[in-house]
N, C-alpha and C positions, 0 to 999 in steps of 0.2 A: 542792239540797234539803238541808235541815239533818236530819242522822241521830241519831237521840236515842243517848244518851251510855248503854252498860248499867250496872244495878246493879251489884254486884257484892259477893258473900258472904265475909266473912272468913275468914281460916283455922282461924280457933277453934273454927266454928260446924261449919265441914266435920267438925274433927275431933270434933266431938262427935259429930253423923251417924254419923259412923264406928263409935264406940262402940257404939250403942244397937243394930247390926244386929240383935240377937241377940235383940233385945226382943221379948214378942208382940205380936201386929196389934192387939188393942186399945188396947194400952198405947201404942204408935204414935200410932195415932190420937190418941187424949188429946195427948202430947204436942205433934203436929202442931197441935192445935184452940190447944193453951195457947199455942205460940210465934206460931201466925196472929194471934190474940186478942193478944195483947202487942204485936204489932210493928205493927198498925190501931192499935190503943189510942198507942203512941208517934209515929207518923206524924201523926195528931190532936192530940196534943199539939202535937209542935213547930211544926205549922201557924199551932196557935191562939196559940199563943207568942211566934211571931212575927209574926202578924198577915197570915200568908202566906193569900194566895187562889190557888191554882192548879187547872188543871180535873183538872189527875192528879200522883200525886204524881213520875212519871217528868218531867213539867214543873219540876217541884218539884226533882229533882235534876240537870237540863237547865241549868236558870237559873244554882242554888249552882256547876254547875263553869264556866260560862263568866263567872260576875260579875266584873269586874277587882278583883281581891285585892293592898292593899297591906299591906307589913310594914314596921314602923319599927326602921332600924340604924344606929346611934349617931347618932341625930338628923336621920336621913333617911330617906323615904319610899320602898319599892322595888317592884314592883309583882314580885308572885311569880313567876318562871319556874324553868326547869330552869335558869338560866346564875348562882342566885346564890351559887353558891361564889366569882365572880371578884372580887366585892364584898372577899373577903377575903384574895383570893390575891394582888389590887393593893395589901394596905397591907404583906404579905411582901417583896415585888417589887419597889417601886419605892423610892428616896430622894427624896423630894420634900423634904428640910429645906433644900435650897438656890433653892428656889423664892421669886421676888421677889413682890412687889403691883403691880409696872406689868408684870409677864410678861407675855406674848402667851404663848399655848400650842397646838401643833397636836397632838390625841390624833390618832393614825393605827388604828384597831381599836378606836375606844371600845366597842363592845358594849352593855353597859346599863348604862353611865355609871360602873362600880366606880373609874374616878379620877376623870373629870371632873366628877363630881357635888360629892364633896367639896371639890375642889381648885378648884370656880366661886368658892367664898370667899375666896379666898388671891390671887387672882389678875385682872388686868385686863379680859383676854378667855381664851373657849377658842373657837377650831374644833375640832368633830370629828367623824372622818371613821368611815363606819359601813354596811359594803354589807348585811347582814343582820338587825339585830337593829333597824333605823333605829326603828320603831314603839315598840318598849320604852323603846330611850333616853329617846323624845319624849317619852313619855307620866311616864315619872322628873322627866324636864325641868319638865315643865309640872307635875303633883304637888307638887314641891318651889319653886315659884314661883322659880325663876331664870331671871333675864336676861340672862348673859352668855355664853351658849352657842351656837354656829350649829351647824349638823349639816348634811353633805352627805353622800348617799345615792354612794357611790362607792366605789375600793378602790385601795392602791397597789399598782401594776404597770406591766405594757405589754402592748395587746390586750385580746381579751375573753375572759373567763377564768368556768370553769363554779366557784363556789362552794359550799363544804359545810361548817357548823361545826354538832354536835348534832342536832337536829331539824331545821334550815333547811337549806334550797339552791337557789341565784339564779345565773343567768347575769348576768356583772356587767360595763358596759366601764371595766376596770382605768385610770388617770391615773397619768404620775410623778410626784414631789412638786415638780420646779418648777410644771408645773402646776395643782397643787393651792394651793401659797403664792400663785403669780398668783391666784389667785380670789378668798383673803384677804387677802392683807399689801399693806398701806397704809401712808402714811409715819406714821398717827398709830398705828397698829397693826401694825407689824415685827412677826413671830411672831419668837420668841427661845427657844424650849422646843419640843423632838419626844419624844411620849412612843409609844411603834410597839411593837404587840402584832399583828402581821396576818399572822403565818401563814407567814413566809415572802417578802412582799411586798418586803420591806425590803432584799434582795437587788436590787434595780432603783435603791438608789439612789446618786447620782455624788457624788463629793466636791465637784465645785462646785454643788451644789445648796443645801449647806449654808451658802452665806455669811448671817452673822449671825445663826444658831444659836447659843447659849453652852451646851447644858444636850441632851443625849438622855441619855432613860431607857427599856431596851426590852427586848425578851423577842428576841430574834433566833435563828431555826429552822434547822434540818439535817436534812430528812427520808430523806438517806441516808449510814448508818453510815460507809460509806467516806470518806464528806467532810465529817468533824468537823474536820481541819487546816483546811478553809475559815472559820472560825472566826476565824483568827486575819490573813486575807485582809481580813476586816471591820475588826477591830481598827486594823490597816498601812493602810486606807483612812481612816478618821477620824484615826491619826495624823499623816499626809501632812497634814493640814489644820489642825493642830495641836490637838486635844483630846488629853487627859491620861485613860485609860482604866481605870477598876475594873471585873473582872467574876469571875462562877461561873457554871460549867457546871453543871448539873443530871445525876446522874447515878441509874443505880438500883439496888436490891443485887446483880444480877450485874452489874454494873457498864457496862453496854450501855447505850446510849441512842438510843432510836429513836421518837420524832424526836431527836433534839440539839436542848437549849436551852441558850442563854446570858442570863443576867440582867445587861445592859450599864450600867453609871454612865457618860458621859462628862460630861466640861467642858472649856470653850474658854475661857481667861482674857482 
């Protein structure tokens, strides 16, 4: 059963409340008739304003918070959530200037599309892969009328693994990324690009997974202090394979980082 949504009173208004204790009861009153009186007199407005028919206006505010709310950022469509800071945390993050027009691209962690959206332009294909947030991407996807996107509801790992990012949490069963490229890559669509933001995930993957990869761009995680040297276990694994490595750690003013992240460039000539 759907639970209506409460109002909910500003802080302003409290502290004006607050103010007035002191007032006498009639002058109370008054004020109480004036601001009932104002706030019917505005609720009718913006009814009529907007041409809204509802039988109450808690319907009325029921509707406004569940309507799908898009916002337009730099010429794309987003449908509003809590996740849209990554919109902007993926143009800090990632170097995409080496990105071809016949790339294949596999996002591993797209979330709400903060690369793949933009990067459907620039690019042949994109897979991506999305255990959580699958609905928003979709609905970005389809918003912004692009065709070259496939989206699987999945996660890279091994086994089934209880997920949790923000609001959301889904039991998920995790895939490795051979697995995952079997499901894509065709001779006329080789993915050539791994861009992996999943939490962690990205620790599952083998160096021979990678053949004919040229380009990862990823956020890669250490959610225990003692094993930021693992770090550099990742690095010696993509070099064994011959990619050419830039990266930075993220750190924070006491200079602890918990998670450990690495912001990875590689290429494979």
């Amino acid at each position: 059963m759907k639970t209506d949504i409460p109002i909910i009173y500003d802080k302003d208004s409290i502290e004006y409340f607050e103010q007035i204790k002191s007032t006498p009861t009639d002058k109370i009153n008054d004020i109480i008739n004036y601001f009932t009186e104002f706030i019917k007199n505005g609720i009718v407005y913006v009814m009529d304003k907007c041409l809204l028919t509802f039988p109450s206006f808690q319907n009325y505010v029921n509707e406004r918070f569940n309507r799908n709310q898009f916002v337009e950022i730099d010429g794309f469509k987003w449908k509003f959530t809590h996740n849209m800071l990554s919109i902007f945390c993926s143009k800090e993050e990632y170097d995409l200037s080496k990105i071809r027009p016949d790339d294949v691209v596999l996002s591993i962690g797209a979330n709400i599309g903060g690369v793949v959206i933009p990067l459907s332009k620039r690019v042949k294909q994109i897979y991506a892969i999305e255990p959580l947030f699958t609905d928003i991407l979709l609905d970005n996807i389809y918003e912004n009328k692009i065709d070259n996107i496939l989206v699987l509801k999945t996660a890279l790992g091994i086994g089934i693994k209880d997920l949790r990012y923000n609001e959301r949490r889904e039991t998920i069963k995790c895939q490795t990324l051979s697995k995952i490229i079997k499901k894509f890559s065709t001779n006329l669509n080789k993915i050539t690009v791994l861009q992996i933001d999943c939490e962690g995930g990205e620790w599952c993957i083998r160096p021979e997974e990678l053949n004919g990869i040229r380009l990862i761009e990823a956020e890669v995680h250490v959610f225990d202090i003692n094993k930021r040297n693992d770090f550099y276990k990742f690095l010696d694994m993509l070099k064994s394979v011959g990619f050419t490595c830039e990266y930075a750690i993220r750190t924070d003013t006491t200079n602890k980082i918990i998670p450990a992240t690495m912001i990875l460039h590689a290429e494979r000539k």
